[in-house]
N, CA, C and O atoms as CSV, one atom per row, in Angstrom:
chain,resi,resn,atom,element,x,y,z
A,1,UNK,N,N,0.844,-1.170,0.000
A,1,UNK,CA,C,0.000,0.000,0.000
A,1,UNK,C,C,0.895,1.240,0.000
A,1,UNK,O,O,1.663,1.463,0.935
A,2,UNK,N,N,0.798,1.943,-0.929
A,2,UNK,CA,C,1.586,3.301,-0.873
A,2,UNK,C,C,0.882,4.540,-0.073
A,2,UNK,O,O,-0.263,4.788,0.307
A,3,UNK,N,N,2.008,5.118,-0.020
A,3,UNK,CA,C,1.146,6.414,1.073
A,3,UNK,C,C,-0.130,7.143,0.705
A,3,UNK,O,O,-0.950,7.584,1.511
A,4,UNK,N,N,-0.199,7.220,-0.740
A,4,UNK,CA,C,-1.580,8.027,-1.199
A,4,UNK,C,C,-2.733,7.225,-1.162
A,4,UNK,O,O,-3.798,7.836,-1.249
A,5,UNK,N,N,-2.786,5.726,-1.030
A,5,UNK,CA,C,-3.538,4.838,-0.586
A,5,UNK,C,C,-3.978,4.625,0.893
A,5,UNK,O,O,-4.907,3.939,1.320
A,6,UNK,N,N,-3.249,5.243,1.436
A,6,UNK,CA,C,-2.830,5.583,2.897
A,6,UNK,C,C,-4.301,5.987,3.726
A,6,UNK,O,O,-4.671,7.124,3.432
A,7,UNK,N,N,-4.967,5.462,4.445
A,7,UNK,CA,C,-6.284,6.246,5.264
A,7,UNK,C,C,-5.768,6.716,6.078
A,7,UNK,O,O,-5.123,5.834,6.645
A,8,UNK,N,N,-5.568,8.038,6.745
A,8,UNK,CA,C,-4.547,8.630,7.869
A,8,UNK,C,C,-5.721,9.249,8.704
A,8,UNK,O,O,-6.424,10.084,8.135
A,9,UNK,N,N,-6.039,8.861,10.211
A,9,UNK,CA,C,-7.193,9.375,11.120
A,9,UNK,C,C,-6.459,9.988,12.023
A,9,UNK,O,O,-5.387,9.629,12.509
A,10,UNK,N,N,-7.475,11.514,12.352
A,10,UNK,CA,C,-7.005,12.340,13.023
A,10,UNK,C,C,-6.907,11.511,14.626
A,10,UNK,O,O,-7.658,10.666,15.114
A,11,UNK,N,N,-6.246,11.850,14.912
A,11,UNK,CA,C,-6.509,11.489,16.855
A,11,UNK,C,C,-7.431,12.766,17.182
A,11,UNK,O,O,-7.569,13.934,16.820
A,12,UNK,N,N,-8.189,11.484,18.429
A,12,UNK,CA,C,-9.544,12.406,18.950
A,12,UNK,C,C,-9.084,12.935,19.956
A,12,UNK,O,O,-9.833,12.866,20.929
A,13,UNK,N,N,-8.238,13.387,20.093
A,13,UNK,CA,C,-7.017,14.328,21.143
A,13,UNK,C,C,-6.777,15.823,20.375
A,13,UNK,O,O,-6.789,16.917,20.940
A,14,UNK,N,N,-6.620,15.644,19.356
A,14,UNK,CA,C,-5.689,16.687,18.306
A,14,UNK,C,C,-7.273,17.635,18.579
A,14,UNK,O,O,-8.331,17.034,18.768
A,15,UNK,N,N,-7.179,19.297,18.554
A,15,UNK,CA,C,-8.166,19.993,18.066
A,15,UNK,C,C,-8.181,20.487,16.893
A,15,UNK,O,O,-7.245,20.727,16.130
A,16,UNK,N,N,-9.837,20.702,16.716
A,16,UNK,CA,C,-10.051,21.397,15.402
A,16,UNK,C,C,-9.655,22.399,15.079
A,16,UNK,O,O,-9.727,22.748,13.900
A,17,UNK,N,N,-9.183,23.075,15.913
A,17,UNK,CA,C,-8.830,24.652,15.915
A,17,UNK,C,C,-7.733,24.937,14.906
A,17,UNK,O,O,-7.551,26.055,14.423
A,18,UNK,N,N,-6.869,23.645,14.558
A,18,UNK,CA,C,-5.799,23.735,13.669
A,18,UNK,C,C,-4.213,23.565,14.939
A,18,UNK,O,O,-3.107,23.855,14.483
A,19,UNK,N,N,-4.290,23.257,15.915
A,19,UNK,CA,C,-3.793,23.054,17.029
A,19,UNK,C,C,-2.734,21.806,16.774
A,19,UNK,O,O,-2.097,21.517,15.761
A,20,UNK,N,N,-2.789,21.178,18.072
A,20,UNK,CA,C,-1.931,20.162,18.208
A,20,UNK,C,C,-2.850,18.826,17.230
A,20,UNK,O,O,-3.803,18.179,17.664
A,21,UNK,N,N,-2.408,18.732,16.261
A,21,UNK,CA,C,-2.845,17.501,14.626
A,21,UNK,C,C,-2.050,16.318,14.795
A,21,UNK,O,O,-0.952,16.439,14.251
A,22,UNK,N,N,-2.230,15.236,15.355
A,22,UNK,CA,C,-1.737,14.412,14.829
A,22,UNK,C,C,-2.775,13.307,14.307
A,22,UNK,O,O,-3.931,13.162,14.703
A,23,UNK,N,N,-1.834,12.260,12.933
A,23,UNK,CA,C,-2.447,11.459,11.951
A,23,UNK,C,C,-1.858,10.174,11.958
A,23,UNK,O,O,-0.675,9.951,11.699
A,24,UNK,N,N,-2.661,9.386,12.242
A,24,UNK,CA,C,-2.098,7.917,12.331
A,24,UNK,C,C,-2.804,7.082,11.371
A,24,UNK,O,O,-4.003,7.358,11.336
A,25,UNK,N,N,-2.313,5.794,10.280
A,25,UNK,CA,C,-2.512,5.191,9.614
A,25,UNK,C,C,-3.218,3.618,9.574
A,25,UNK,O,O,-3.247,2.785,8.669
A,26,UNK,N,N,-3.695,3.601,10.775
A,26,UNK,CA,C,-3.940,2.240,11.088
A,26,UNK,C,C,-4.039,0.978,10.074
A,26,UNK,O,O,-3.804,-0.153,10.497
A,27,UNK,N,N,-4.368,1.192,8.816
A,27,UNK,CA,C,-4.274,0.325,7.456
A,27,UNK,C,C,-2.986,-0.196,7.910
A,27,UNK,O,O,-3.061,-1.218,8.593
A,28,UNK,N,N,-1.419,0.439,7.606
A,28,UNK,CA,C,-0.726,0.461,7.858
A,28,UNK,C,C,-0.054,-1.224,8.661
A,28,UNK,O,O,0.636,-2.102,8.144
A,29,UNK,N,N,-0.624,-1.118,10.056
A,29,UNK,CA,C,-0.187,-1.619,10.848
A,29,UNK,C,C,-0.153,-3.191,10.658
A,29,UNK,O,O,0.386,-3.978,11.437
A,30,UNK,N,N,-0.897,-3.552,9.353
A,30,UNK,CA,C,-0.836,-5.165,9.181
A,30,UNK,C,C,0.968,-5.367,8.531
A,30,UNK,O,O,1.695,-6.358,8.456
A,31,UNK,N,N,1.116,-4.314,8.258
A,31,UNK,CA,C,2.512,-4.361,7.146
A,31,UNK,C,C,3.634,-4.177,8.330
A,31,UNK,O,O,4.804,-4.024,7.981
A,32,UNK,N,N,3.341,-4.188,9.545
A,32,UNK,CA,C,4.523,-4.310,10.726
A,32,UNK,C,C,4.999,-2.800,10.904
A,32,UNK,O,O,6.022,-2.700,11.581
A,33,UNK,N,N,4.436,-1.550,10.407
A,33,UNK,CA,C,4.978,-0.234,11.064
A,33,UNK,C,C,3.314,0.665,10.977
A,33,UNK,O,O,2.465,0.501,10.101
A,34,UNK,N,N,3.251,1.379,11.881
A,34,UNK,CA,C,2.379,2.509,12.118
A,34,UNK,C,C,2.920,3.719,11.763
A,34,UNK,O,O,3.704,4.311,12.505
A,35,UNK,N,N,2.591,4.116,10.755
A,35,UNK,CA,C,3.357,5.855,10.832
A,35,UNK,C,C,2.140,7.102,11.345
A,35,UNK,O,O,0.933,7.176,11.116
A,36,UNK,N,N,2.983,7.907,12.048
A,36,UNK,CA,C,2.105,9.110,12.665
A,36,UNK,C,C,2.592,10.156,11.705
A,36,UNK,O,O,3.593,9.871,11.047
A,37,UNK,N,N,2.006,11.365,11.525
A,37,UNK,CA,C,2.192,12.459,11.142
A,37,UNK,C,C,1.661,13.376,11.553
A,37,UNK,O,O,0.811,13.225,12.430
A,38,UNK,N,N,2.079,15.032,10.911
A,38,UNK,CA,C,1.535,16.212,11.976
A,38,UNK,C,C,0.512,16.446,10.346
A,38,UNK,O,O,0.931,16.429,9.189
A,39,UNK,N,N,-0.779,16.631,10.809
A,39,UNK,CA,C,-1.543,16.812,9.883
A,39,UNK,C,C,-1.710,17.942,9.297
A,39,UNK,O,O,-2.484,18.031,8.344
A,40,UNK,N,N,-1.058,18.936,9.733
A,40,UNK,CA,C,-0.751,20.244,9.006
A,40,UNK,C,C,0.126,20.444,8.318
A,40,UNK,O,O,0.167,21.519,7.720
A,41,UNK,N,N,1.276,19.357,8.132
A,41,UNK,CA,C,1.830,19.215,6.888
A,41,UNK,C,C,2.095,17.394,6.629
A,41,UNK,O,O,2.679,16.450,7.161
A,42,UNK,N,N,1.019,17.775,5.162
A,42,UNK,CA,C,0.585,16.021,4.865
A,42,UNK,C,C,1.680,15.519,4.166
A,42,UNK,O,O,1.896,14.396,4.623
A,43,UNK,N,N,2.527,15.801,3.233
A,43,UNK,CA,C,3.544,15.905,2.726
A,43,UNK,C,C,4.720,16.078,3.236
A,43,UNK,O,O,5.733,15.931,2.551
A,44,UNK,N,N,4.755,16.428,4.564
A,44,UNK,CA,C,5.996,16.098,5.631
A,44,UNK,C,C,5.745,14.325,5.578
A,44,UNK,O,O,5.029,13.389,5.221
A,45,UNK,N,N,7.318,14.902,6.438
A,45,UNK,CA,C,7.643,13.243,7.088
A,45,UNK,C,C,6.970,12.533,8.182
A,45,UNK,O,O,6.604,12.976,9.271
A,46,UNK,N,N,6.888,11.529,7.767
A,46,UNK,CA,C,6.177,10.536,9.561
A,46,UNK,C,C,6.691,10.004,10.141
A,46,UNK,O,O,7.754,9.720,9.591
A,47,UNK,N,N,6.618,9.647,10.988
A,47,UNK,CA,C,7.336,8.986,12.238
A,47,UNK,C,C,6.707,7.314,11.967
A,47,UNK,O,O,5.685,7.093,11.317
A,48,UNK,N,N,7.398,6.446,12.492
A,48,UNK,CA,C,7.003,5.147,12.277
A,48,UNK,C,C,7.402,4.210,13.295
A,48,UNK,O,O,8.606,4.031,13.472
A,49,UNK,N,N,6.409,3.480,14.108
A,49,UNK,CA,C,6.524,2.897,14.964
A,49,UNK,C,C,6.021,0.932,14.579
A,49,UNK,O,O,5.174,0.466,13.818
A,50,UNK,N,N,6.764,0.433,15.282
A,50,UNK,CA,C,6.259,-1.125,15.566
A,50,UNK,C,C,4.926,-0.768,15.888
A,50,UNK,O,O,4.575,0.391,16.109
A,51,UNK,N,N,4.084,-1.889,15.921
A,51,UNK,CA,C,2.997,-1.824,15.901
A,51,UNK,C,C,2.446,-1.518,17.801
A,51,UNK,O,O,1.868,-0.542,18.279
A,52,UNK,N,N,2.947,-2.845,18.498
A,52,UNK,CA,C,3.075,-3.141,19.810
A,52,UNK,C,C,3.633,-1.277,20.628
A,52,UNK,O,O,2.989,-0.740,21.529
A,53,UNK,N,N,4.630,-0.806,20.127
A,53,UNK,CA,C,5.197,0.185,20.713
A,53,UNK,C,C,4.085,1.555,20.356
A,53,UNK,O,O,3.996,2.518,21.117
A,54,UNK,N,N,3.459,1.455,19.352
A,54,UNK,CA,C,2.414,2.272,19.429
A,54,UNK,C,C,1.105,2.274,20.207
A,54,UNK,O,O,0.381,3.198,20.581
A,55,UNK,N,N,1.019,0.827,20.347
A,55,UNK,CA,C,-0.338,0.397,21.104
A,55,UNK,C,C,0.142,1.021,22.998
A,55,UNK,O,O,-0.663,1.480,23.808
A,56,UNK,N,N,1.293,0.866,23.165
A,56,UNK,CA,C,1.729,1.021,24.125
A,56,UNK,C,C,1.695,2.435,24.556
A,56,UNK,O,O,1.292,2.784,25.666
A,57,UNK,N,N,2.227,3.412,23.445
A,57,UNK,CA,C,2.093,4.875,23.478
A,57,UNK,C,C,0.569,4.746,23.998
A,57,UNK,O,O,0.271,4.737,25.193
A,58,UNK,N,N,-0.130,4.671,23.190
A,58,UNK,CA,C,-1.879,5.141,22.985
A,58,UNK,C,C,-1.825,4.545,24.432
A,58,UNK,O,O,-1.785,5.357,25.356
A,59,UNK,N,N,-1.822,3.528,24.653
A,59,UNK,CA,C,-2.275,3.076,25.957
A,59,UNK,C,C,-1.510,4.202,27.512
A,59,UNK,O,O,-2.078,4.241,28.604
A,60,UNK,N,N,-0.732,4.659,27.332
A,60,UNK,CA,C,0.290,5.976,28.503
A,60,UNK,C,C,-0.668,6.884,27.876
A,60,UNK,O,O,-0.861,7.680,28.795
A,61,UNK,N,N,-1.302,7.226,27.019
A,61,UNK,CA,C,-1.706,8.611,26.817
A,61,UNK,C,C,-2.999,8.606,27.382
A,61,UNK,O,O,-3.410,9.610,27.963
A,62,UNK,N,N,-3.705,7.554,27.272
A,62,UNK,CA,C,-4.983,6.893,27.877
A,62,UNK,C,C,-4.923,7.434,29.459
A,62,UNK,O,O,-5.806,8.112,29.983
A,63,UNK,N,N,-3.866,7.051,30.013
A,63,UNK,CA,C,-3.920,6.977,31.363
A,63,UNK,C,C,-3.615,8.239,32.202
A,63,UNK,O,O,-3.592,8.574,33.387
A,64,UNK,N,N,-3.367,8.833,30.821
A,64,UNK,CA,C,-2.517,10.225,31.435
A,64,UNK,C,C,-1.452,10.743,31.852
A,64,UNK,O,O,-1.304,11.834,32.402
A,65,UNK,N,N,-0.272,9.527,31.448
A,65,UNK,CA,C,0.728,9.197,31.951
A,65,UNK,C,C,1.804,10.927,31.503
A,65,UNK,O,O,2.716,11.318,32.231
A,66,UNK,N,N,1.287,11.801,29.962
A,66,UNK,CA,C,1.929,12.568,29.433
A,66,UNK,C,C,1.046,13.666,30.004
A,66,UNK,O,O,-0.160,13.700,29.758
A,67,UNK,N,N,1.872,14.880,31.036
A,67,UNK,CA,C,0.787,16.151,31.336
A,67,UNK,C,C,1.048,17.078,30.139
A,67,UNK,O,O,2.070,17.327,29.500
A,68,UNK,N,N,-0.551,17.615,30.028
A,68,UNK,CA,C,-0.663,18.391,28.768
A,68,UNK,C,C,0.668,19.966,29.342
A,68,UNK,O,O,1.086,20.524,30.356
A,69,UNK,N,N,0.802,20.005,27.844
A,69,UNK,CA,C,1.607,21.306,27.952
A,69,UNK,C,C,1.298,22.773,28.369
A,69,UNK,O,O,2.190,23.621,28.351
């Protein structure tokens, strides 16, 4: 699957306001990497995680483990 095939979902964290955007690929994750991106620039680079090490992120952010800025 190439990136323009790519379904990229906002996180229900990120605001609409044009704020803190991030975009994660979940399609992705059968192919062994998750890539995130900043959704205000789609054409930037992404970050790419194991699958497990992302589930793990989401799961610390869940809990609150990161205080907002």
């Amino acid at each position: 699957m190439s990136p323009v095939d790519t379904e990229w979902i906002k996180s229900s964290y990120s605001s609409n306001g044009g704020g803190a955007c991030v975009e994660w690929a979940p399609s992705r994750a059968a192919s062994g990497i998750v890539p995130v991106r900043d959704s205000k620039d789609p054409e930037g680079p992404a970050l790419t995680f194991e699958p497990a090490a992302w589930s793990s992120f989401v799961a610390a952010v869940r809990r609150g483990e990161f205080p907002a800025g």
